[in-house]
C-alpha positions in Angstrom: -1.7 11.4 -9.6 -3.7 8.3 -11.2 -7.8 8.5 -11.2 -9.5 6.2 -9.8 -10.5 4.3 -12.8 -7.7 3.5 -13.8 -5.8 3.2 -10.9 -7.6 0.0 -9.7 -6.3 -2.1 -13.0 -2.3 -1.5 -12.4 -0.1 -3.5 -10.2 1.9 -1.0 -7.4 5.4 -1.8 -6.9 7.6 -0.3 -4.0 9.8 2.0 -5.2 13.7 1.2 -5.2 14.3 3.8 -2.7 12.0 2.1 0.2 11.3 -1.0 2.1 8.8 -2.3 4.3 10.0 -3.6 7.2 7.9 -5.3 10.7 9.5 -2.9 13.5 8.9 -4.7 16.9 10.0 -2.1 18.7 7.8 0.3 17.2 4.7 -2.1 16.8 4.3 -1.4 13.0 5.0 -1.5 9.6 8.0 1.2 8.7 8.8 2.3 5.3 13.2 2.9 5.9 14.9 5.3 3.3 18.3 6.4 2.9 17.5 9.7 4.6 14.8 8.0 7.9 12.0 6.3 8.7 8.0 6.7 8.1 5.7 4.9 10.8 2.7 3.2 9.0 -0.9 3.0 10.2 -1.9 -0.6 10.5 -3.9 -0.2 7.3 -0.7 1.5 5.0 1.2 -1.3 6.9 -1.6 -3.7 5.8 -2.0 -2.5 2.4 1.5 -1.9 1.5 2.3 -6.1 2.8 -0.1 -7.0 0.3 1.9 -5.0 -2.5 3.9 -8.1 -4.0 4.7 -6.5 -7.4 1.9 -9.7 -9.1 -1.4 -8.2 -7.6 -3.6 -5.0 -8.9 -4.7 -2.6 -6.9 -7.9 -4.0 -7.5 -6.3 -7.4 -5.9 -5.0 -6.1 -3.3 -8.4 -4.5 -2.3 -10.3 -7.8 -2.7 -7.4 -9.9 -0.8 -8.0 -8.2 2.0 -11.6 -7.8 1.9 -11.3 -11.5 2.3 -9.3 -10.9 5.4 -11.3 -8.6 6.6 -14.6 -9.4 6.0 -16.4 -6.9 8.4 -14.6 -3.6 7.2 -16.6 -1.7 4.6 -15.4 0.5 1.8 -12.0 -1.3 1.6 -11.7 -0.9 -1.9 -11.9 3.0 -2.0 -9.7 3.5 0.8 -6.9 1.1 -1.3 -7.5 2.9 -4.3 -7.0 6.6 -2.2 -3.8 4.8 -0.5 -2.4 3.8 -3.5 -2.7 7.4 -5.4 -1.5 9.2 -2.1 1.5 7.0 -2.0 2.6 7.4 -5.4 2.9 11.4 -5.0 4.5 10.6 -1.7 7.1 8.6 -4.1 6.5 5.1 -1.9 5.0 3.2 -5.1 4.8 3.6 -8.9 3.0 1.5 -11.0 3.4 -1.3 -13.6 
């Protein structure tokens, strides 16, 4: 698991073994794998959008601050997402 501090400087890239997919059906952003599927929370499904393999963590947090401009504490919740994910095996980093 990265810290904090230094999480917020590296860009997050899916791993291989994923994708991020809109599901209609389910009303949500999936991550699909080989082996199933994992429903996303709007904001995994939000965050994980903004993961283009260009944009830092610390990006990603302020894009959509700007998107959301009345949520507070955006940035912390990214940086948490982001260092969850990677010991889930979702992302690594660049």
């Amino acid at each position: 698991m990265m810290h904090a501090d230094r999480v917020t400087s590296v860009v997050p890239i899916l791993s291989r073994h994923f994708r991020l997919q809109w599901e209609p059906v389910q009303d949500c952003f999936v991550l699909l794998y080989p082996e199933g599927m994992v429903k996303l929370n709007a904001s995994a499904g939000e965050i994980l959008n903004a993961c283009d393999g260009k944009r830092s963590v610390i990006e990603i947090s302020e894009f959509l601050e700007n998107k959301y401009p009345d949520a507070d504490g955006i940035s912390g919740d990214v940086i948490d997402f982001f260092s969850a994910a990677e010991d889930k095996g979702w992302t690594h980093f660049v």
